[in-house]
N, CA and C atoms as a LAMMPS dump frame, in Angstrom:
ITEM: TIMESTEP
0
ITEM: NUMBER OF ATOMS
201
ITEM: BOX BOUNDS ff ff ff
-5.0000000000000000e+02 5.0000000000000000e+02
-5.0000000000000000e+02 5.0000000000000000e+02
-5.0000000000000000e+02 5.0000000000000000e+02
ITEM: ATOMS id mol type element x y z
1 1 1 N -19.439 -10.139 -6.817
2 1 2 C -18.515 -9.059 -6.566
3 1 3 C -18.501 -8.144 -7.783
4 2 1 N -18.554 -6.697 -7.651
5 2 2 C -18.615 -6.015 -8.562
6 2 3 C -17.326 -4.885 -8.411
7 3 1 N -16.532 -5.398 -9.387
8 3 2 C -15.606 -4.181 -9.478
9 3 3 C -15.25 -4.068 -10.639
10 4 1 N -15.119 -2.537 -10.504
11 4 2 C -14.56 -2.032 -11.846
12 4 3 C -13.077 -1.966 -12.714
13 5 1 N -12.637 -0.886 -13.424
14 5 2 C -10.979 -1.052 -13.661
15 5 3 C -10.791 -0.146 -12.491
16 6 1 N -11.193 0.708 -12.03
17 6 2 C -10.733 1.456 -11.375
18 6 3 C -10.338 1.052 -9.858
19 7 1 N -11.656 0.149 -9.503
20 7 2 C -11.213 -0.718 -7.675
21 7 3 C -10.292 -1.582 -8.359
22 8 1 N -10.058 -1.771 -9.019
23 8 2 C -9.327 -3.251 -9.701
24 8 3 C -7.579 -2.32 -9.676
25 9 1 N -7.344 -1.352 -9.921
26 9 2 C -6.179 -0.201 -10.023
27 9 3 C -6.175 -0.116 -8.712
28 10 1 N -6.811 0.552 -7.908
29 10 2 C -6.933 1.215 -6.626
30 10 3 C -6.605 -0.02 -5.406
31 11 1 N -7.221 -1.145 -5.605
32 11 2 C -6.24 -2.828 -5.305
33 11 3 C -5.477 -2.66 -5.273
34 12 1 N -4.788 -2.928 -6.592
35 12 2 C -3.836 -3.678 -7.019
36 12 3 C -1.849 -2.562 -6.145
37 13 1 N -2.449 -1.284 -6.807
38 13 2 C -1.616 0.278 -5.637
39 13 3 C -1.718 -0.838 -4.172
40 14 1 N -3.107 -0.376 -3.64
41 14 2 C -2.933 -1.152 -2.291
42 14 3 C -2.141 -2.522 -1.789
43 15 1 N -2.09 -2.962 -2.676
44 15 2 C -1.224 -4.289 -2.225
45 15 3 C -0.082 -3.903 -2.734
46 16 1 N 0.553 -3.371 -3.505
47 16 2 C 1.813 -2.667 -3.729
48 16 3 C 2.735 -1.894 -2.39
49 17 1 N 1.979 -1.142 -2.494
50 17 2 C 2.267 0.005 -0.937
51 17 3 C 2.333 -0.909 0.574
52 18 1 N 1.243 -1.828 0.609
53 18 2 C 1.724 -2.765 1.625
54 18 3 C 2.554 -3.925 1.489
55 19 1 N 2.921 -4.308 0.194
56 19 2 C 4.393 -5.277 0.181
57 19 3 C 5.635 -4.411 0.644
58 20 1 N 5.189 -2.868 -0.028
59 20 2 C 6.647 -2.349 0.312
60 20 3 C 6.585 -1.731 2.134
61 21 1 N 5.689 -1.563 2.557
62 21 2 C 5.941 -1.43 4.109
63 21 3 C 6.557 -2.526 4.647
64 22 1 N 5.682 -3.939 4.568
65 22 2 C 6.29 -4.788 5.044
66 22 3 C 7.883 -5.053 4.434
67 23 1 N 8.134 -4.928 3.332
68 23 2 C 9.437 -5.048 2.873
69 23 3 C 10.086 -4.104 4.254
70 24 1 N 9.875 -2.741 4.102
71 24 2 C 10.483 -1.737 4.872
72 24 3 C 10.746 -2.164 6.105
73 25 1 N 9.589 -2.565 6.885
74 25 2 C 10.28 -3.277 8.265
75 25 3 C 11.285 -4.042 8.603
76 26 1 N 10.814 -5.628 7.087
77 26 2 C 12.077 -6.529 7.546
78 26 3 C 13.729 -5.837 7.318
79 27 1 N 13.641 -5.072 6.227
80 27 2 C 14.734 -4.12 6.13
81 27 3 C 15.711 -2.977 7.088
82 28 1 N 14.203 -2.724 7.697
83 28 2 C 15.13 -1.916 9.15
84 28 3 C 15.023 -3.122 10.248
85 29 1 N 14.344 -4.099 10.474
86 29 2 C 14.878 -4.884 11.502
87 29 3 C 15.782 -5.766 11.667
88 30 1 N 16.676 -5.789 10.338
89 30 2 C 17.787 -6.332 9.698
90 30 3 C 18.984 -5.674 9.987
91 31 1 N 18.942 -4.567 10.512
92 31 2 C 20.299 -3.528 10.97
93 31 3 C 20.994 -2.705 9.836
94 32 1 N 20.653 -3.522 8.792
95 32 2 C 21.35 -2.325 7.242
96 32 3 C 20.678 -2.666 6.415
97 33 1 N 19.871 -2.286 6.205
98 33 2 C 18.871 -1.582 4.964
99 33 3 C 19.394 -1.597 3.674
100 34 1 N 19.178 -1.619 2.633
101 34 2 C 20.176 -1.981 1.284
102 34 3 C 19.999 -0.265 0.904
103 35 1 N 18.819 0.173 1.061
104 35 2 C 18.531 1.515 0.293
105 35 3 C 19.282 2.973 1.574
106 36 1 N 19.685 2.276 2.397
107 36 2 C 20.022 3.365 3.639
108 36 3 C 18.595 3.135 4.491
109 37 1 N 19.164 3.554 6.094
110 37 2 C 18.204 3.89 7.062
111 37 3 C 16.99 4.991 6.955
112 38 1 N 17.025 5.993 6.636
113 38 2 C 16.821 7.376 5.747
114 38 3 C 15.845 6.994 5.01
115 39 1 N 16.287 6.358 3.859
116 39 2 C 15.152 6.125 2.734
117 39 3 C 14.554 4.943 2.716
118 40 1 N 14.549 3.948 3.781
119 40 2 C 13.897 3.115 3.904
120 40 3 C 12.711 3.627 5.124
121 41 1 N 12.94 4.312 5.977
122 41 2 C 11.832 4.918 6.661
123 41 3 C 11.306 5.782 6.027
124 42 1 N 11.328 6.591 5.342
125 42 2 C 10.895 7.444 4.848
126 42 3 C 9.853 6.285 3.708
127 43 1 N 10.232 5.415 2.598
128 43 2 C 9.353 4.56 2.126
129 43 3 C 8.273 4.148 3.396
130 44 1 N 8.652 3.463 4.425
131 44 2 C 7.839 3.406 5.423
132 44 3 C 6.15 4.384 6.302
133 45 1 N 6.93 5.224 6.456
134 45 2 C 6.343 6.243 6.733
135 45 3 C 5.224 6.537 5.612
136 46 1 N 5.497 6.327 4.249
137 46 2 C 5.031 6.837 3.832
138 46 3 C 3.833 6.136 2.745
139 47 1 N 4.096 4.309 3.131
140 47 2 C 3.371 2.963 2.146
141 47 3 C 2.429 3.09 3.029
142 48 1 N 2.824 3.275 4.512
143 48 2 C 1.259 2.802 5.405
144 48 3 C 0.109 3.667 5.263
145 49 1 N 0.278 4.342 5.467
146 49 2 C -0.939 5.329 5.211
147 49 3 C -1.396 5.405 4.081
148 50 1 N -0.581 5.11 2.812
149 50 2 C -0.737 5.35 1.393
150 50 3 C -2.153 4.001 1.195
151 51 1 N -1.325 2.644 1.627
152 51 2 C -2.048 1.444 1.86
153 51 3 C -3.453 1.625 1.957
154 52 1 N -3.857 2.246 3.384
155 52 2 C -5.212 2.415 4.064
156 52 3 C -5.604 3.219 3.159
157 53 1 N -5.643 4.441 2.498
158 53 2 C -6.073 5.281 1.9
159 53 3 C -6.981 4.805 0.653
160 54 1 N -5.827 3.823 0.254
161 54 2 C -6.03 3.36 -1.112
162 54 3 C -7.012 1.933 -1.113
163 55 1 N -6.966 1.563 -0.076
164 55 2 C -7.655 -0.02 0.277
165 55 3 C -8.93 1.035 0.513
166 56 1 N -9.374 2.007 1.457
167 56 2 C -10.744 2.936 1.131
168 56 3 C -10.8 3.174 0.177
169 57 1 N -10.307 3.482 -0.565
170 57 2 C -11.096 4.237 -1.738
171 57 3 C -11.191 2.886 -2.755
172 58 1 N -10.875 2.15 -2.708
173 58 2 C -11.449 1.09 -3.548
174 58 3 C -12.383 0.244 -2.836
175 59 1 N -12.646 0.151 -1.938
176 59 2 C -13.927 -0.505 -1.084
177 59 3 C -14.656 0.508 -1.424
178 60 1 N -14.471 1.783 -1.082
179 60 2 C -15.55 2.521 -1.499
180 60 3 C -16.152 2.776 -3.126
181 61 1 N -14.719 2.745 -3.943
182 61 2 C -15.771 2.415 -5.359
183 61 3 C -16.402 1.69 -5.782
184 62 1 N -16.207 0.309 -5.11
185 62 2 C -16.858 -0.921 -5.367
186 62 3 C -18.179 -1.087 -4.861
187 63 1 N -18.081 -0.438 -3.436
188 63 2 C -19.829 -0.485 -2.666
189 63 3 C -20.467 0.501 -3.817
190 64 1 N -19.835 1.713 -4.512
191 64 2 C -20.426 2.448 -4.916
192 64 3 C -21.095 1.827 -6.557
193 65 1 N -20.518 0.544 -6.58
194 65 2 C -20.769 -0.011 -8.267
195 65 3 C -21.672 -0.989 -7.67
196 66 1 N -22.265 -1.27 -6.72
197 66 2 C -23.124 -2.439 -6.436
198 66 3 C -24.003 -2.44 -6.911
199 67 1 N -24.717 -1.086 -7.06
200 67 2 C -26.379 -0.969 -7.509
201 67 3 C -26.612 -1.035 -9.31
């Protein structure tokens, strides 16, 4: 496996952003949210996509460090 600091950063974000989605769900499927309804979707809305983005671009720096 070849990764750099940078897939190793670009990880580490990614698993960040998806603890806090999943946080976000159990939080709104709990009925009261500690941070408000509001700003817990809005975190929501806004880890998932962040997640995927960031899980590409570090697969992609890493295929790109193979050679």
């Amino acid at each position: 496996m070849y990764m750099t600091p940078k897939s190793g950063v670009l990880l580490l974000l990614a698993c960040v952003t998806a603890i806090a989605s999943v946080g976000s769900v159990f939080e709104l499927s709990s009925g009261m949210p500690q941070l408000g309804q509001t700003n817990t979707a809005i975190i929501l809305t806004i880890s998932i996509p962040l997640t995927i983005v960031l899980f590409i671009l570090a697969v992609m720096d890493a295929r790109a460090n193979l050679k």
